[in-house]
PLY file of the C-alpha trace (Angstrom):
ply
format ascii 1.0
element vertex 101
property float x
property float y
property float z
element edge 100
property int vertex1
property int vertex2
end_header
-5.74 4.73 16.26
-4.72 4.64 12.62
-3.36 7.53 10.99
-5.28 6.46 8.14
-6.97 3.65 6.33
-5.34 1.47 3.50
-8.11 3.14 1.27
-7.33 6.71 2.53
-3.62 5.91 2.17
-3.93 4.65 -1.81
-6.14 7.65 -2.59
-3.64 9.84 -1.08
-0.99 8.95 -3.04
-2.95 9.11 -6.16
-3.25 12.75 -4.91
0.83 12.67 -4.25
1.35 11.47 -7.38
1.60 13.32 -10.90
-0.99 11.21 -12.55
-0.18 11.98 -16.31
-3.17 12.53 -18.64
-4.78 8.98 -20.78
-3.00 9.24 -23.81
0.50 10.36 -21.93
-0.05 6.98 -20.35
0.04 4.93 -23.11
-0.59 1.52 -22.45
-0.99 1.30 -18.19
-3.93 -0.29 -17.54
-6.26 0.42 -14.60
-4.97 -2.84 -13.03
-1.63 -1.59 -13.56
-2.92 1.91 -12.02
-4.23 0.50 -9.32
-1.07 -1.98 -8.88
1.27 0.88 -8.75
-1.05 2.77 -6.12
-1.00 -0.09 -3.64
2.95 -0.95 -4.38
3.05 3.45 -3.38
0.83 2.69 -0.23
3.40 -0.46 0.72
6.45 1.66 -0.01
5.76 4.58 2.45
4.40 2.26 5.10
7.24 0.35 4.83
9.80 3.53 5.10
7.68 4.27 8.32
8.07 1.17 9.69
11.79 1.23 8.87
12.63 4.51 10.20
10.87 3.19 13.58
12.63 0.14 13.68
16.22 2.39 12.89
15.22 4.76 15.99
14.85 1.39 18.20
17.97 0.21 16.89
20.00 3.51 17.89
19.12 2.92 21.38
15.23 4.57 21.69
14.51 1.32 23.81
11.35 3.08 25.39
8.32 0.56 25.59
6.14 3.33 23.52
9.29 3.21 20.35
9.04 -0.82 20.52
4.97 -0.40 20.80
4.73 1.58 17.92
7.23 -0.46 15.46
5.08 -2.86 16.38
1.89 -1.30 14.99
3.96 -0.01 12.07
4.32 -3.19 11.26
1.21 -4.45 11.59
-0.45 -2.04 9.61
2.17 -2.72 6.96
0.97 -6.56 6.71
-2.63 -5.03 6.60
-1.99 -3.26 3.26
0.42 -6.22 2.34
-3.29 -8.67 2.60
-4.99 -6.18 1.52
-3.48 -5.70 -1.53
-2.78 -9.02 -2.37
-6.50 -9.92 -1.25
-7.85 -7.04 -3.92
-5.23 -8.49 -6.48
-6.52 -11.73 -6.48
-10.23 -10.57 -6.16
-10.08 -8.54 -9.28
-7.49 -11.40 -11.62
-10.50 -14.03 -10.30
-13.26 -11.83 -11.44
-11.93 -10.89 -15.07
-11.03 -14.66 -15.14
-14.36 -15.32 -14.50
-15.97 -12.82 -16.95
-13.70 -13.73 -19.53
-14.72 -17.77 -19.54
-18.61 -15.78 -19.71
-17.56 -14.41 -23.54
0 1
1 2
2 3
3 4
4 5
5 6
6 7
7 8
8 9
9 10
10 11
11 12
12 13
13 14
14 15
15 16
16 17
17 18
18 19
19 20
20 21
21 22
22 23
23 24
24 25
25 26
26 27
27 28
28 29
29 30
30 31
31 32
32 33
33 34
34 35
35 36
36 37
37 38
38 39
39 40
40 41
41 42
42 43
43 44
44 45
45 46
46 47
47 48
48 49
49 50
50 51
51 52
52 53
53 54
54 55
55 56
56 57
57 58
58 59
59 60
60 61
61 62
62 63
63 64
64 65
65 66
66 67
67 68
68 69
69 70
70 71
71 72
72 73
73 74
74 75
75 76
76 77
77 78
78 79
79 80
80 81
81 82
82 83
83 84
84 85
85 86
86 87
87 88
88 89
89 90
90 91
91 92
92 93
93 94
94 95
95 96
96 97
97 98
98 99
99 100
């Protein structure tokens, strides 16, 4: 169905990415860490979903190239919630702890 889950996509690019070592990253935060991962996981779904709707546009007007923009798409506003769901799950939950010191 899916070439791969939100989850398998962020932990790819993790793997993708040149993830420097603690002190070469200075400040970044997990949150930050895991912000940037997601944004990377939006990013490439969105250049898929682009590059399918540019072959539809150049005149691929085959039911299967409109079928899969479609679930390009889809899948893009799957990580979209889902990262904005997991954003606002963790900022509520440190809120939360923080009101507890």
């Amino acid at each position: 169905m899916y070439e791969s889950s939100p989850v398998q996509a962020i932990q790819n690019t993790a793997r993708q990415q040149r993830v420097p070592s603690a002190s070469a990253r200075g400040n970044a935060s997990w949150y930050s860490q895991l912000a940037t991962a997601w944004g990377a996981a939006i990013d490439r779904q969105a250049d898929k979903t682009a590059a399918l709707a540019q072959q539809l546009a150049e005149g691929d007007d085959e039911p299967a190239a409109a079928l899969q923009v479609s679930a390009a798409a889809h899948q893009l506003a799957f990580i979209s919630t889902a990262a904005a769901t997991a954003s606002n799950s963790i900022g509520q939950a440190l809120e939360a702890l923080g009101r507890k010191q």
